[in-house]
N, CA, C and O of each residue as an XYZ file, in Angstrom:
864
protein
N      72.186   -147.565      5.547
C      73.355   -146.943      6.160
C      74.207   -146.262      5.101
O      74.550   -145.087      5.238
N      74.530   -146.947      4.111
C      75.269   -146.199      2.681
C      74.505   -144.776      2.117
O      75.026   -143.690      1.862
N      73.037   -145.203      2.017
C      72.736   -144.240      1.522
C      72.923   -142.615      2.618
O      72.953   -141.490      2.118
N      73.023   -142.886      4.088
C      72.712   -141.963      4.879
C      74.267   -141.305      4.527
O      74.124   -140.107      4.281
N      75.551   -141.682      4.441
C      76.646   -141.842      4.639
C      77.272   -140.852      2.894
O      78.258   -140.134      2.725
N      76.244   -141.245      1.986
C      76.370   -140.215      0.674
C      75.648   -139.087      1.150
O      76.208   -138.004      0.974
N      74.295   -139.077      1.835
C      73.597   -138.096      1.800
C      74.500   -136.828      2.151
O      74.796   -135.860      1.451
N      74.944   -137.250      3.858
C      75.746   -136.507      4.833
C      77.358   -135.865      3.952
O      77.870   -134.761      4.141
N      77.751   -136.725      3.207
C      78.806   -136.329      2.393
C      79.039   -135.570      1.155
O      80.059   -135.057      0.694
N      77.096   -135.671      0.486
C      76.848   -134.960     -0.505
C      76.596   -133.252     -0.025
O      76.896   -132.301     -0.747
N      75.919   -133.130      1.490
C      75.653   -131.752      1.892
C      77.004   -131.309      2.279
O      77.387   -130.148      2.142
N      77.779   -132.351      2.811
C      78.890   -131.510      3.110
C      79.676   -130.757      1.566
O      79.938   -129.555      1.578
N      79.916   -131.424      0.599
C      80.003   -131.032     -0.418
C      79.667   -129.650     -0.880
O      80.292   -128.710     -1.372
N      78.309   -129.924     -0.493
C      77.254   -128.642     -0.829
C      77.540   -127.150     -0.415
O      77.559   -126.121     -1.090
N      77.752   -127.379      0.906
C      78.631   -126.396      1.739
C      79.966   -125.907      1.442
O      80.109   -124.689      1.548
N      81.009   -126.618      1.079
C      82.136   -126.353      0.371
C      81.906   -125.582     -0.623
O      82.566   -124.550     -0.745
N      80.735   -125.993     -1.709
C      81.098   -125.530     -3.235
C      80.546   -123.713     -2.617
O      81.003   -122.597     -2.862
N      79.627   -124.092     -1.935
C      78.948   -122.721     -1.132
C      79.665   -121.546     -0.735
O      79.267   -120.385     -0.831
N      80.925   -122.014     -0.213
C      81.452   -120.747      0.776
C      82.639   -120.412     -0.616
O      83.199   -119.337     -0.836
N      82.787   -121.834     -1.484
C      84.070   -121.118     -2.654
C      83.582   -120.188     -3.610
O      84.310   -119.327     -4.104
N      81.951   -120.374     -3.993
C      81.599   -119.133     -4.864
C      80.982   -117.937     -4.317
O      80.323   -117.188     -5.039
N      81.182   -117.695     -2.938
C      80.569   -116.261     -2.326
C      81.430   -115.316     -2.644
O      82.509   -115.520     -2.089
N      81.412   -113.965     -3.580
C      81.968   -113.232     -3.925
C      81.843   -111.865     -3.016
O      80.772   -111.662     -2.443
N      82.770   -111.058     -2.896
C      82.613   -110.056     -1.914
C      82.055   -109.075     -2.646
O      82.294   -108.723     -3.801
N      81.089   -108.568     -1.648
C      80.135   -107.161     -1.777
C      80.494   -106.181     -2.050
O      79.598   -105.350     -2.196
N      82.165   -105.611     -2.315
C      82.825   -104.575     -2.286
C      83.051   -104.458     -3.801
O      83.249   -105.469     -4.474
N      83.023   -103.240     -4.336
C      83.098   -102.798     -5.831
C      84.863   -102.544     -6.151
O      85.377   -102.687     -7.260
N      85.621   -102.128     -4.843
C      86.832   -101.858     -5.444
C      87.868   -103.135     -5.503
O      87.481   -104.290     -5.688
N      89.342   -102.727     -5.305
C      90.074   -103.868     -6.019
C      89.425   -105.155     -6.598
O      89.290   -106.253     -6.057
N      89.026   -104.702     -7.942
C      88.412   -106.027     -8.486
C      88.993   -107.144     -9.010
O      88.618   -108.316     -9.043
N      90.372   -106.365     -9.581
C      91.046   -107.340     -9.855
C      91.842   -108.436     -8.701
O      92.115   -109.634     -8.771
N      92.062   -107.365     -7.607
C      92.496   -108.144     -6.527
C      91.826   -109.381     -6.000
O      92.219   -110.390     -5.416
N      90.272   -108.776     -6.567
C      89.188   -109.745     -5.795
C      89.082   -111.041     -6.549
O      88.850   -112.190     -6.173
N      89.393   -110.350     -8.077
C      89.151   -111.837     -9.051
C      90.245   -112.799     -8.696
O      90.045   -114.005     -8.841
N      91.593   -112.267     -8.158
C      92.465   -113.140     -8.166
C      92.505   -113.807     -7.125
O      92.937   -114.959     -7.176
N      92.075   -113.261     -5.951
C      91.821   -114.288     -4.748
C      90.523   -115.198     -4.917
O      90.334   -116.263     -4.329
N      89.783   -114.672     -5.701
C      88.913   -115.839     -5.712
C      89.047   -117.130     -6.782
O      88.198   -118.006     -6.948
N      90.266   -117.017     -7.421
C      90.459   -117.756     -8.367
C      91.516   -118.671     -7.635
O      91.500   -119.848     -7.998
N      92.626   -118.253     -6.459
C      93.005   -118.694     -5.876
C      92.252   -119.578     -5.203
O      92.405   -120.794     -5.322
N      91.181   -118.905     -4.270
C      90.502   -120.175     -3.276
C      89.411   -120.692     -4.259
O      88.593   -121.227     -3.511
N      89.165   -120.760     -4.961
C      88.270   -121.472     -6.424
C      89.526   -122.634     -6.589
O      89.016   -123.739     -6.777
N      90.754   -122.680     -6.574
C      91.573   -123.929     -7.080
C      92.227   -124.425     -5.872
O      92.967   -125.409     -5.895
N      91.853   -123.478     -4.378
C      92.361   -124.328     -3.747
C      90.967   -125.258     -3.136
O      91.091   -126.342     -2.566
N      89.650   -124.567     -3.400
C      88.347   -125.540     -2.871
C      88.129   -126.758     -3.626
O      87.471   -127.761     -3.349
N      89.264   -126.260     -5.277
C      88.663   -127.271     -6.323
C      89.147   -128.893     -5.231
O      88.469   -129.875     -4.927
N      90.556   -128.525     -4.919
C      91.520   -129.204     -4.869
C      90.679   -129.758     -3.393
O      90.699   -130.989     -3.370
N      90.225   -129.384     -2.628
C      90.089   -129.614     -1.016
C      88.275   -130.577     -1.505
O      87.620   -131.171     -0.648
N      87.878   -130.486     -2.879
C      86.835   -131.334     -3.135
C      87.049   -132.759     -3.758
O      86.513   -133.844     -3.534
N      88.303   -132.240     -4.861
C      88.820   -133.692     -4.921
C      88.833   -134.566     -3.752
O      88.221   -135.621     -3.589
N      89.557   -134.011     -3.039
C      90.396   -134.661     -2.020
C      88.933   -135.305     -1.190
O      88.792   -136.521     -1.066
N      87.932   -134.344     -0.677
C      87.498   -134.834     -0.210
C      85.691   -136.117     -1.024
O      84.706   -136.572     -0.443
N      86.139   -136.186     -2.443
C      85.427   -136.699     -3.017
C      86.037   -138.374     -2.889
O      85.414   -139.421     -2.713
N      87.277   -138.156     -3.031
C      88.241   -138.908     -3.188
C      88.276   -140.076     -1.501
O      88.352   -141.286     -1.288
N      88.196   -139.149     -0.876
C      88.205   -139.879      0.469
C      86.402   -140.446      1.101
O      86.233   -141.082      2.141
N      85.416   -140.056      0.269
C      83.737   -140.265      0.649
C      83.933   -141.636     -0.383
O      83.365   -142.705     -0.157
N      84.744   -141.426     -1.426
C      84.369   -143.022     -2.201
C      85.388   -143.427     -1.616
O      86.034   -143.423     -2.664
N      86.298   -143.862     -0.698
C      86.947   -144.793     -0.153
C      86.044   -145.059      1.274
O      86.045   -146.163      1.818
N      85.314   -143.952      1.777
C      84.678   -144.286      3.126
C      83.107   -145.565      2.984
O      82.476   -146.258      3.781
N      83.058   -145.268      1.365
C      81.967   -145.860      1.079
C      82.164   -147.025      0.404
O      81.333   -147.920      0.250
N      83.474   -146.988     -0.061
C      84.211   -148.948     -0.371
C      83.767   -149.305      0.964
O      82.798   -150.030      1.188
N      84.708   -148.627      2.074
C      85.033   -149.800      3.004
C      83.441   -149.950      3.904
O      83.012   -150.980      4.422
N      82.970   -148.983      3.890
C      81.308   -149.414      4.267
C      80.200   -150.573      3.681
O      79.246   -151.237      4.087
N      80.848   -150.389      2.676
C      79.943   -151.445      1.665
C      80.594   -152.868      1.895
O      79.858   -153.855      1.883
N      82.198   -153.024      2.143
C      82.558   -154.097      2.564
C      82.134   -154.729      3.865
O      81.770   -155.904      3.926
N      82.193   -153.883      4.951
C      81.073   -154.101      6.253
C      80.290   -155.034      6.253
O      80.265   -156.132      6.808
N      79.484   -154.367      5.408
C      78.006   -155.110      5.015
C      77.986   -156.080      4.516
O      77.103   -156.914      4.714
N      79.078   -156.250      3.634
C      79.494   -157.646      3.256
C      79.538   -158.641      3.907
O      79.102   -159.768      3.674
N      80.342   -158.031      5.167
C      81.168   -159.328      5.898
C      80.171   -160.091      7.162
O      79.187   -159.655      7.759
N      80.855   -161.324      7.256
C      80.010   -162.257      8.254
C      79.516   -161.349      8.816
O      78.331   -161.042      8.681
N      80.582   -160.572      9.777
C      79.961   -160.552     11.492
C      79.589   -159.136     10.831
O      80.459   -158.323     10.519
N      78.204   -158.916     10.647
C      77.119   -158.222     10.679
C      77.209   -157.210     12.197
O      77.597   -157.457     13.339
N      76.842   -156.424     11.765
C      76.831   -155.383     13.010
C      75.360   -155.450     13.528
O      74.356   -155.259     12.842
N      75.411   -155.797     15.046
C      74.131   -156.135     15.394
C      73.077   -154.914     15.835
O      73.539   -153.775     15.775
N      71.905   -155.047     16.207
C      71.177   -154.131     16.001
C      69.686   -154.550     17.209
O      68.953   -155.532     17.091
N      69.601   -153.583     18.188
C      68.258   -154.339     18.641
C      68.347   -155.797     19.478
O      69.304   -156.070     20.201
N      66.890   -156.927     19.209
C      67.222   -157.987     19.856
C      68.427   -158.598     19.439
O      68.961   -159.322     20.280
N      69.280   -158.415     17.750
C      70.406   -158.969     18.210
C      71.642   -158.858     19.062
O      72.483   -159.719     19.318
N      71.569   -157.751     19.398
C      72.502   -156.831     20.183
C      72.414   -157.540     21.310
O      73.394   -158.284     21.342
N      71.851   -157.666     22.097
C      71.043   -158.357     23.258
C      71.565   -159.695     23.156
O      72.349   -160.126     24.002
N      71.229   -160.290     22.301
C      71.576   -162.007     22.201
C      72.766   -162.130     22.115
O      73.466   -162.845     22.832
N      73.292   -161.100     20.784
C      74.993   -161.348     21.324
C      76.120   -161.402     22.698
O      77.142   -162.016     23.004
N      75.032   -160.126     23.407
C      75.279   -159.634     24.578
C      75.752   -160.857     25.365
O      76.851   -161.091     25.867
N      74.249   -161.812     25.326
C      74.186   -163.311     26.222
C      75.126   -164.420     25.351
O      75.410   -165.556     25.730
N      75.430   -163.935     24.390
C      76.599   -165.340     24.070
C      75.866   -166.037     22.640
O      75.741   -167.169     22.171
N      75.675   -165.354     22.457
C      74.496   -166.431     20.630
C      74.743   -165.583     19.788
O      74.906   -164.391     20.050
N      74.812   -166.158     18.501
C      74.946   -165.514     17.397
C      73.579   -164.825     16.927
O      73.558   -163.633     16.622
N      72.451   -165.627     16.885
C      71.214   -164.754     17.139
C      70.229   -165.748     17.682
O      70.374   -166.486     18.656
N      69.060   -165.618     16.763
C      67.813   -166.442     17.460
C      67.809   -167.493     17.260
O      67.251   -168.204     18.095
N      68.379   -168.087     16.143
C      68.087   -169.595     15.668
C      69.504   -170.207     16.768
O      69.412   -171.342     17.235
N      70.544   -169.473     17.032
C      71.283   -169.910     17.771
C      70.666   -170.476     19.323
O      70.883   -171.616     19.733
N      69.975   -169.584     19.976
C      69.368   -169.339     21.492
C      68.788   -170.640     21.271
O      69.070   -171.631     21.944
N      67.676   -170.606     19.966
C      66.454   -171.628     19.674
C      67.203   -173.604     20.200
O      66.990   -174.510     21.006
N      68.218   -173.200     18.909
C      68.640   -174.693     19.168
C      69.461   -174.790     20.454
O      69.846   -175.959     20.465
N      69.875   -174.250     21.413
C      70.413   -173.992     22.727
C      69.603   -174.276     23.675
O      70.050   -175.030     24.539
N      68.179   -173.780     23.828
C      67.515   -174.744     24.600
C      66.663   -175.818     24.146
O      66.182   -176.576     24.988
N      66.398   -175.989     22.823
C      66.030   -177.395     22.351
C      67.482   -178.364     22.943
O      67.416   -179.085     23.939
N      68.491   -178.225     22.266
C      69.619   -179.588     22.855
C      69.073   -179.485     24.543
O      69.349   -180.546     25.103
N      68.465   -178.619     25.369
C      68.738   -178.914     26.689
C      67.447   -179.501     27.022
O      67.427   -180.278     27.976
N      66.181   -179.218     26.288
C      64.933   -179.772     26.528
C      64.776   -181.738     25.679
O      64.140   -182.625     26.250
N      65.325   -181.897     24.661
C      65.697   -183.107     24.188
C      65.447   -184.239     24.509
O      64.752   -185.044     23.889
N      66.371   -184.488     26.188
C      66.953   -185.427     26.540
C      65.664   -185.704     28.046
O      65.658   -186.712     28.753
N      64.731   -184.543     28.187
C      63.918   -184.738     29.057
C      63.432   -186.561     29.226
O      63.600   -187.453     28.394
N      63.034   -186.618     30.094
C      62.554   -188.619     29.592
C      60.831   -187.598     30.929
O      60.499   -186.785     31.792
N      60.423   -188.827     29.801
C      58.818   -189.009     30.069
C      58.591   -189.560     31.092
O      59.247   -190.527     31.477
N      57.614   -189.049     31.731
C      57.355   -189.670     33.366
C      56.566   -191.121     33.380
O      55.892   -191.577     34.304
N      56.765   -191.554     32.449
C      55.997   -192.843     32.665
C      56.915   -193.549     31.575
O      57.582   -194.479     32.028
N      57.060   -193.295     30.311
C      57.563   -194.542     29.211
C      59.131   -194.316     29.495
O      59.702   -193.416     30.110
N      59.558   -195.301     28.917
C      61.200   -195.020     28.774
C      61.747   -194.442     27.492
O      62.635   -194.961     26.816
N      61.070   -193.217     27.210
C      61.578   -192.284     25.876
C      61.583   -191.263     25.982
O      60.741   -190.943     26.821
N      62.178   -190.302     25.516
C      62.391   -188.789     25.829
C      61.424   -188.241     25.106
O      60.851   -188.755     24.145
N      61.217   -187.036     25.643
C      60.062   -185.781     24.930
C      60.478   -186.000     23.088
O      59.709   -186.351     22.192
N      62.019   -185.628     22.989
C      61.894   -186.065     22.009
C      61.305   -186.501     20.945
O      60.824   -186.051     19.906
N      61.562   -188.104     21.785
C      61.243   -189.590     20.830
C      59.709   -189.300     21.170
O      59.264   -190.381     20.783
N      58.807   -188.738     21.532
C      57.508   -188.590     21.691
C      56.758   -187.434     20.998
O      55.572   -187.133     21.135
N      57.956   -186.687     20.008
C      57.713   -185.499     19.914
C      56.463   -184.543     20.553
O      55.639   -183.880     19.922
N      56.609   -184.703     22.070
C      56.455   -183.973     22.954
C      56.913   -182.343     22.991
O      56.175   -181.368     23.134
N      58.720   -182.389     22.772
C      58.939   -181.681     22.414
C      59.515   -181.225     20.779
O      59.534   -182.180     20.003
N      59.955   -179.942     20.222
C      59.930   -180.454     19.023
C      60.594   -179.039     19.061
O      60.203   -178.206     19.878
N      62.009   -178.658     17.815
C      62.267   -177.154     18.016
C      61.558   -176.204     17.059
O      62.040   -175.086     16.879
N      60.388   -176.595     16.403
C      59.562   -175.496     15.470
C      59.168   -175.498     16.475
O      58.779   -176.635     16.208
N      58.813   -175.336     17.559
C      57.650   -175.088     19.415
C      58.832   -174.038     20.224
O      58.675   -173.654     21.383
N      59.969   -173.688     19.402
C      60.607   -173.012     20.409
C      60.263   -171.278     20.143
O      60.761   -170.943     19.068
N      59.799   -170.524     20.597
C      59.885   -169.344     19.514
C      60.621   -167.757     20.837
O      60.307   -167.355     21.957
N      61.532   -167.425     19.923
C      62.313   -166.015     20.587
C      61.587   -165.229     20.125
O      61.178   -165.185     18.964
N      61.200   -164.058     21.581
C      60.273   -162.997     20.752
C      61.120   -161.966     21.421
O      62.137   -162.148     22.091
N      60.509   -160.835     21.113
C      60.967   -159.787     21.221
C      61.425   -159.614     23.266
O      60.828   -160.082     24.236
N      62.626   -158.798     23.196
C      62.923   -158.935     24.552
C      61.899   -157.672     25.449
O      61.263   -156.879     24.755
N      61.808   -157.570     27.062
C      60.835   -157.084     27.716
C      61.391   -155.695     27.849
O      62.609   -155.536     27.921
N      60.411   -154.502     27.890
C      61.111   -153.108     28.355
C      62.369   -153.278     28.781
O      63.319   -152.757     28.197
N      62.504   -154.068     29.901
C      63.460   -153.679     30.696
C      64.689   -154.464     30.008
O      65.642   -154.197     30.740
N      65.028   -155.087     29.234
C      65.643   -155.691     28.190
C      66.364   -157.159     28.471
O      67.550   -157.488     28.441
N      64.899   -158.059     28.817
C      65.367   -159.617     29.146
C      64.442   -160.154     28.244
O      63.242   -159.980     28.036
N      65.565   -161.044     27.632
C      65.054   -162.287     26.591
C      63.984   -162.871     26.939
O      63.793   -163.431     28.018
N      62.834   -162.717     25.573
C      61.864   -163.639     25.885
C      61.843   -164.823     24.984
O      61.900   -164.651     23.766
N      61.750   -166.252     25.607
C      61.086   -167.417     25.252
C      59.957   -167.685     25.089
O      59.362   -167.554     26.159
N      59.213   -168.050     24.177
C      57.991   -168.808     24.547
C      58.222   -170.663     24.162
O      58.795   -170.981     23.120
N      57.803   -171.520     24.946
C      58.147   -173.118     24.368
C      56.880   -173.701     24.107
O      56.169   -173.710     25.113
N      56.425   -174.129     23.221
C      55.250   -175.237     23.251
C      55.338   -176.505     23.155
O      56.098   -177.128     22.413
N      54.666   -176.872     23.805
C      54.416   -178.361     23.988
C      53.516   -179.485     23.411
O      52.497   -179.000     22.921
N      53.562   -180.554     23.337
C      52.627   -181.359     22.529
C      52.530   -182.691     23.088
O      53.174   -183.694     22.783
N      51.193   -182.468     24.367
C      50.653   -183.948     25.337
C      50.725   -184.891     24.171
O      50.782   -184.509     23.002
N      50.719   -186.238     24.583
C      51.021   -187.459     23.799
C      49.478   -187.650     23.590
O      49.340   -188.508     22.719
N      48.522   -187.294     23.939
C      46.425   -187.510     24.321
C      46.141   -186.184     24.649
O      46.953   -185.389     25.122
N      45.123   -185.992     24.421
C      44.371   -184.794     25.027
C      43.876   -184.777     26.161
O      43.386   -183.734     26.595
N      43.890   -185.835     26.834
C      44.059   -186.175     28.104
C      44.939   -186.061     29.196
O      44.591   -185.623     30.293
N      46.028   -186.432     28.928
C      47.269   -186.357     29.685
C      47.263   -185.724     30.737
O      47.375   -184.502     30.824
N      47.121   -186.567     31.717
C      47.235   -186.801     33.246
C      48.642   -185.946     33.859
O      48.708   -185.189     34.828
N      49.591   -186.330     33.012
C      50.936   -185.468     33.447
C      51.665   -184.206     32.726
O      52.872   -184.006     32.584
N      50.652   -183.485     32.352
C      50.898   -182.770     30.875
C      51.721   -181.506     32.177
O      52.826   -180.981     32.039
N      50.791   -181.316     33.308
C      51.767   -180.098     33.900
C      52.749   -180.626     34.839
O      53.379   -179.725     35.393
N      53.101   -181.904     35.218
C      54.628   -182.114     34.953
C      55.700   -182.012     34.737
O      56.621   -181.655     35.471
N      55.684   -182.426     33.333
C      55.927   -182.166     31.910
C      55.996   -180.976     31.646
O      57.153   -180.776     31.275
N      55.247   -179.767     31.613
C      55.662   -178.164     31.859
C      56.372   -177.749     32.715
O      56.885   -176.645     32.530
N      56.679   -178.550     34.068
C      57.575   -178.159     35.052
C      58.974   -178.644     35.066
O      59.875   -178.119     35.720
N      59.140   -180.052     34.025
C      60.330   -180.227     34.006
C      60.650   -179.356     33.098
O      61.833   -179.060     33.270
N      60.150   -178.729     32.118
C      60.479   -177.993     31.094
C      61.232   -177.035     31.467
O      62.399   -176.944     31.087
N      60.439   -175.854     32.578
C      60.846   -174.988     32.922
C      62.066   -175.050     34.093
O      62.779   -174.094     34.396
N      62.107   -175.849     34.437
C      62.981   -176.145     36.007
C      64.762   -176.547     35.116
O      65.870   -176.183     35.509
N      64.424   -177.383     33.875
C      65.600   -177.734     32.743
C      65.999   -176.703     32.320
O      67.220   -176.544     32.289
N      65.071   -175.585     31.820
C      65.777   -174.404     30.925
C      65.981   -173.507     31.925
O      66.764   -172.755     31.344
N      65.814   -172.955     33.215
C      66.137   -172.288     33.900
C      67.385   -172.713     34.869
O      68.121   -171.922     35.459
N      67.442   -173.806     34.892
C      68.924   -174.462     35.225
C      69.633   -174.446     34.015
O      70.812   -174.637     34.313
N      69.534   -174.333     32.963
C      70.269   -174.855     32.100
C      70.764   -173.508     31.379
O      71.511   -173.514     30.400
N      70.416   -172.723     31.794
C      70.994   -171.263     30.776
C      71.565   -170.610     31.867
O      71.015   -170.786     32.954
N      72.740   -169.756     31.804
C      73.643   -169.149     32.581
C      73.284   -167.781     32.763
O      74.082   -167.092     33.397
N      72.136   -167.198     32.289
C      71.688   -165.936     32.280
C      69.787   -165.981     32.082
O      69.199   -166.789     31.362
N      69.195   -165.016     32.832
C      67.620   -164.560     33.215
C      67.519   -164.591     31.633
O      68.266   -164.191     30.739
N      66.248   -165.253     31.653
C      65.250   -164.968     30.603
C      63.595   -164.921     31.119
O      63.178   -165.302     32.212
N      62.787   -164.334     29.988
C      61.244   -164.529     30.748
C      61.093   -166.154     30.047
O      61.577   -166.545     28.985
N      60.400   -166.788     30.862
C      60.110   -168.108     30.101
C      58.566   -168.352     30.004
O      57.962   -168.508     31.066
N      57.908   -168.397     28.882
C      56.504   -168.586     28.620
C      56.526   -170.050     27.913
O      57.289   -170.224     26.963
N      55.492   -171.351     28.482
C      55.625   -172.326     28.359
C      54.155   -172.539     28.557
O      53.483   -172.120     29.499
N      53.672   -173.392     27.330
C      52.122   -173.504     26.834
C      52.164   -174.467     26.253
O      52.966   -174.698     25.347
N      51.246   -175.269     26.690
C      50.641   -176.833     25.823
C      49.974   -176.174     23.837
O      49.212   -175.283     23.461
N      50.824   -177.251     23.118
C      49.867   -176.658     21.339
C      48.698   -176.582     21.957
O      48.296   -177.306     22.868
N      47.919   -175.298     21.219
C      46.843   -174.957     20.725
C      45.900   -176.136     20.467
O      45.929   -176.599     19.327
N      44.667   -176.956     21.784
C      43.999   -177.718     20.929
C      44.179   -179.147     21.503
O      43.381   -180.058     21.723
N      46.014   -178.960     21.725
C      45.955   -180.399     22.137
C      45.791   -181.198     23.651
O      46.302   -182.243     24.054
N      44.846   -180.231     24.303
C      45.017   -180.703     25.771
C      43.173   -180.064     26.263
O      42.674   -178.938     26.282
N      42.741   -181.177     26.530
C      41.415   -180.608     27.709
C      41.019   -179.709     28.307
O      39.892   -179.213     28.322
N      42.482   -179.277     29.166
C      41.982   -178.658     30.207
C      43.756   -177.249     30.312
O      44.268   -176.507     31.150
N      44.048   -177.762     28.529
C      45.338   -176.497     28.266
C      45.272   -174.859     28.506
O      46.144   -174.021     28.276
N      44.162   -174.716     28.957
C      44.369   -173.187     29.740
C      44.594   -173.034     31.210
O      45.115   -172.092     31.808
N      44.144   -174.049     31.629
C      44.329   -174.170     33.637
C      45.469   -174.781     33.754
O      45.983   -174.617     34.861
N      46.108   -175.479     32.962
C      47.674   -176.156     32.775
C      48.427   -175.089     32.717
O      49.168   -174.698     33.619
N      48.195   -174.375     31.222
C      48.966   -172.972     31.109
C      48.993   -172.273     32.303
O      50.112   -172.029     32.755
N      48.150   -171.943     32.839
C      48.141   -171.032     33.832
C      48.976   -171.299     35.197
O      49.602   -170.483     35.873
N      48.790   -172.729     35.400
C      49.742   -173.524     36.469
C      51.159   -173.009     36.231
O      51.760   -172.175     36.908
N      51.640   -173.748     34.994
C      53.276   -173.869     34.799
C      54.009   -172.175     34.395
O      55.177   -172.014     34.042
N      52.982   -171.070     34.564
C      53.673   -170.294     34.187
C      53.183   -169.169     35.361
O      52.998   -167.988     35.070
N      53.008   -169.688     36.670
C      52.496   -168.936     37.784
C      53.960   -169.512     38.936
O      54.321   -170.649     39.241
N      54.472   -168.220     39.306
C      55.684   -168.626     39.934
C      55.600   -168.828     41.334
O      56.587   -169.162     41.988
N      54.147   -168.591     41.981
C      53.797   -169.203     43.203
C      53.513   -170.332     43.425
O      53.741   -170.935     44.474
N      52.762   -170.917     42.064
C      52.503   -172.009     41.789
C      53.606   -173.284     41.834
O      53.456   -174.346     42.440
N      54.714   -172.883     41.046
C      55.684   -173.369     40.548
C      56.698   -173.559     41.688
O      57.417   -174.550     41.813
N      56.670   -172.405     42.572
C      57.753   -172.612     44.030
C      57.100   -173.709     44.635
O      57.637   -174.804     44.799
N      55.940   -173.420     44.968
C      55.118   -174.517     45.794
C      55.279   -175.881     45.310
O      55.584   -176.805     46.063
N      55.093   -176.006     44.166
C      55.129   -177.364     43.616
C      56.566   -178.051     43.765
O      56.592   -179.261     43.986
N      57.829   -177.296     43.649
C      58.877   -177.737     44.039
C      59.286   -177.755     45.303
O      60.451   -178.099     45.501
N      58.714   -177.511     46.071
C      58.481   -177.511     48.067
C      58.314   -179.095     48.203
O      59.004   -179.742     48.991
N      57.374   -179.653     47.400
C      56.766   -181.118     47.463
C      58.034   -181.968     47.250
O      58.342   -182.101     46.065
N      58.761   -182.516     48.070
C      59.303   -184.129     48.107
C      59.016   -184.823     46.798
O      59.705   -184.800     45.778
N      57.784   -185.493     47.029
C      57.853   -186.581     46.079
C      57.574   -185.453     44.675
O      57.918   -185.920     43.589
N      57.063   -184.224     44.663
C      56.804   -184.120     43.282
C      58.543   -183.804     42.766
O      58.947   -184.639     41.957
N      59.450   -182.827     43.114
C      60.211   -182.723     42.902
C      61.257   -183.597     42.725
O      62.240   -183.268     42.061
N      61.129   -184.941     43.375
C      61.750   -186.170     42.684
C      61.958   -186.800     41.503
O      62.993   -187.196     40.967
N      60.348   -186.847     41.044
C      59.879   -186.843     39.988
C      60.466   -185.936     39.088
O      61.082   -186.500     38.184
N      60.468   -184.720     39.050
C      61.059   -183.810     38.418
C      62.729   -183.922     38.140
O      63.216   -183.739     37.024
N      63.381   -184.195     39.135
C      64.779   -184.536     38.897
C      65.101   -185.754     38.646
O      66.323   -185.855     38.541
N      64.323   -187.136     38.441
C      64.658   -188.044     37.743
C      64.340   -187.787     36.179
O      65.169   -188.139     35.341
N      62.768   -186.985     35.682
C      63.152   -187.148     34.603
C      63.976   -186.220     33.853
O      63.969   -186.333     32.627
N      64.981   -184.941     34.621
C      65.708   -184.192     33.953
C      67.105   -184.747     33.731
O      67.897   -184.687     32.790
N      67.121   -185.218     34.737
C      69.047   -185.402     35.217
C      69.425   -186.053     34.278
O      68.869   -187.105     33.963
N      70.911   -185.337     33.352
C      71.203   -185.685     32.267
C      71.881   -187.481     32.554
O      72.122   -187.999     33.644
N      72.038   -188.068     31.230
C      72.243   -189.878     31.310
C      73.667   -189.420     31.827
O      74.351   -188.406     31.685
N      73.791   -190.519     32.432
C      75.449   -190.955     32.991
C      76.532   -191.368     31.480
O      77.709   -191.694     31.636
């Protein structure tokens, strides 16, 4: 940005010194001519100071800018600020505190304490054309087995979509490796026909709101 900010100030320059040494095409009053051009020669000198004078003060206080905390945002941060976060690591730990406190459908310990969940598994990516935040969350079954692993993806998603005050895309995937049958899971918890239906169900959705509902 500094450098664009000399460039633009150096051509303008350029232009100034330009129009003060164009001498007129005409052979007579020469002396007349020398003296007006010696005139606007000390008044361009003067109108370059001035404006040399004012490009290094535009370029202090630019450089201080850049200095300062609040960074001028740009892109996905623009966006995140938009939604209320300072940037990504902000969003990140925003829905980790809300995924946390999940409790496990069978033991009495949270995703947490199972590191089930974990916030290196949270990752902000780039937002969609149409300009909504994307999430992706991963997960980590306690067995490669795990009987309740898409569950467990549904409380995920049902927590962070209650739990944030504004649309995001939410992509939610078992680690790489650690699950049997982690592509037909994936495909479950991140299919929104799937996902309505499954919360239609009574008893499954019970399930689901006992293990979200924050402790008393």
């Amino acid at each position: 940005m500094l450098s664009y900010i000399k460039r633009k100030l150096s051509e303008s320059d350029s232009g100034v010194n330009s129009v003060a040494t164009v001498t007129s095409p005409c052979g007579g009053n020469s002396g007349s001519g020398s003296g007006t051009a010696g005139s606007s020669s000390s008044s361009s000198g003067g109108s370059i100071s001035g404006r040399s004078q004012n490009a290094d003060e535009l370029v202090r206080k630019t450089s201080q800018m850049s200095m300062d905390d609040e960074a001028i945002a740009f892109g996905e941060d623009a966006l995140l600020h938009e939604l209320g976060y300072r940037n990504a690591t902000d969003l990140q730990e925003t829905i980790y505190d809300l995924l946390r406190g999940i409790r496990d459908p069978e033991k009495p310990c949270t995703l947490e304490d199972l590191n089930v969940i974990y916030e290196d598994g949270i990752f902000v990516m780039p937002p969609t054309r149409s300009n909504v935040s994307v999430v992706r969350i991963e997960f980590n079954p306690t067995v490669p087995h795990c009987s309740l692993a898409t569950l467990i993806g549904l409380c995920i998603r049902v927590k962070v979509e209650r739990g944030l005050p504004h649309n995001i895309k939410l992509d939610i995937f078992i680690k790489k490796g650690a699950h049997q049958t982690e592509e037909e899971i994936n495909k479950q918890i991140n299919d929104k026909e799937r996902i309505a239906a499954a919360m239609e169900n009574p008893n499954l959705r019970n399930l689901v709101e006992n293990c979200i509902k924050d402790e008393e």
